[in-house]
C-alpha positions as CSV (number, residue, x, y, z in Angstrom):
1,X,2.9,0.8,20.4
2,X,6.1,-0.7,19.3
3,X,4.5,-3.9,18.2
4,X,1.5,-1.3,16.0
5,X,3.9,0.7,14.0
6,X,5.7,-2.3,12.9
7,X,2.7,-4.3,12.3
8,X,1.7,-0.8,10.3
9,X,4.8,-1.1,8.0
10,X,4.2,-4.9,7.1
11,X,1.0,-4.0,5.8
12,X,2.7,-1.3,3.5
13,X,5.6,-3.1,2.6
14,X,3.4,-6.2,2.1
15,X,0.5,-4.2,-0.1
16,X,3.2,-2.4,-2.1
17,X,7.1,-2.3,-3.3
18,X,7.5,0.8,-1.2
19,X,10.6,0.0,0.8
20,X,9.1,1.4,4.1
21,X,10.6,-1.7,6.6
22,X,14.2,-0.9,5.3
23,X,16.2,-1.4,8.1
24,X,13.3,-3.4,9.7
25,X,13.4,-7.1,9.6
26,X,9.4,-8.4,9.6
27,X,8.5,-11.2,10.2
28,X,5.3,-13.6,10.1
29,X,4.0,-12.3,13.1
30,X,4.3,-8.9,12.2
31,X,2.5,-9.8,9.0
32,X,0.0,-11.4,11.1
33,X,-0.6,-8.5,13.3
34,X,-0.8,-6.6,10.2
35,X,-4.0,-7.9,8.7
36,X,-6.5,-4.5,10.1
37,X,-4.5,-2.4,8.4
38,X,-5.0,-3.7,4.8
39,X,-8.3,-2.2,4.5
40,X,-6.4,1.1,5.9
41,X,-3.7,1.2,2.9
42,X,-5.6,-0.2,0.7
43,X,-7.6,2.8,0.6
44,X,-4.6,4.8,1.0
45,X,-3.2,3.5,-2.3
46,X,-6.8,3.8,-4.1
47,X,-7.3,7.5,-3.0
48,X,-4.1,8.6,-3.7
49,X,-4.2,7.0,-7.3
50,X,-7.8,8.3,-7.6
51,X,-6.7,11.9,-6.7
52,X,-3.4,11.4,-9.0
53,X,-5.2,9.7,-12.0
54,X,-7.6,12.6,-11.7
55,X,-5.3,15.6,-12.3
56,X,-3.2,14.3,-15.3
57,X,-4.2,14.4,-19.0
58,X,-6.4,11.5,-19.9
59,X,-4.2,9.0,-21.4
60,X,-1.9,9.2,-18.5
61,X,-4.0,9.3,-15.9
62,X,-5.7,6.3,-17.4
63,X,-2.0,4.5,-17.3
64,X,-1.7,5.9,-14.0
65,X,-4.8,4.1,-12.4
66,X,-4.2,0.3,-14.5
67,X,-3.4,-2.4,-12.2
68,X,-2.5,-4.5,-14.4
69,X,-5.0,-7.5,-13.2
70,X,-7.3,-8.7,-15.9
71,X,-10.7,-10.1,-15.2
């Protein structure tokens, strides 16, 4: 279970800046491990800017929901 959670918090730490593996130190294997849990936070991280983008005025929730990638 040990091995799960860590593998859990390489995905989010990897995906994202969010400093969840503070006092953690990952390494490739737990980044390894990590790989089924992309899709997971992935759509984490889309539904919760969907559901935030949604609720704001316009022009912020439009700023909200950039990436910042360009086709």
């Amino acid at each position: 279970m040990r091995r799960q959670l860590r593998a859990a918090a390489a995905a989010v730490t990897f995906l994202t800046r969010l400093p969840v593996a503070g006092r953690l130190t990952l390494d490739g294997e737990d980044v390894r491990r990590a790989g089924p849990y992309f899709p997971l936070v992935g759509a984490a991280i889309g539904g919760g800017t969907g559901a935030l983008a949604g609720r704001l005025p316009q022009p912020l929730g439009a700023a909200v929901g950039f990436t910042g990638e360009t086709l």
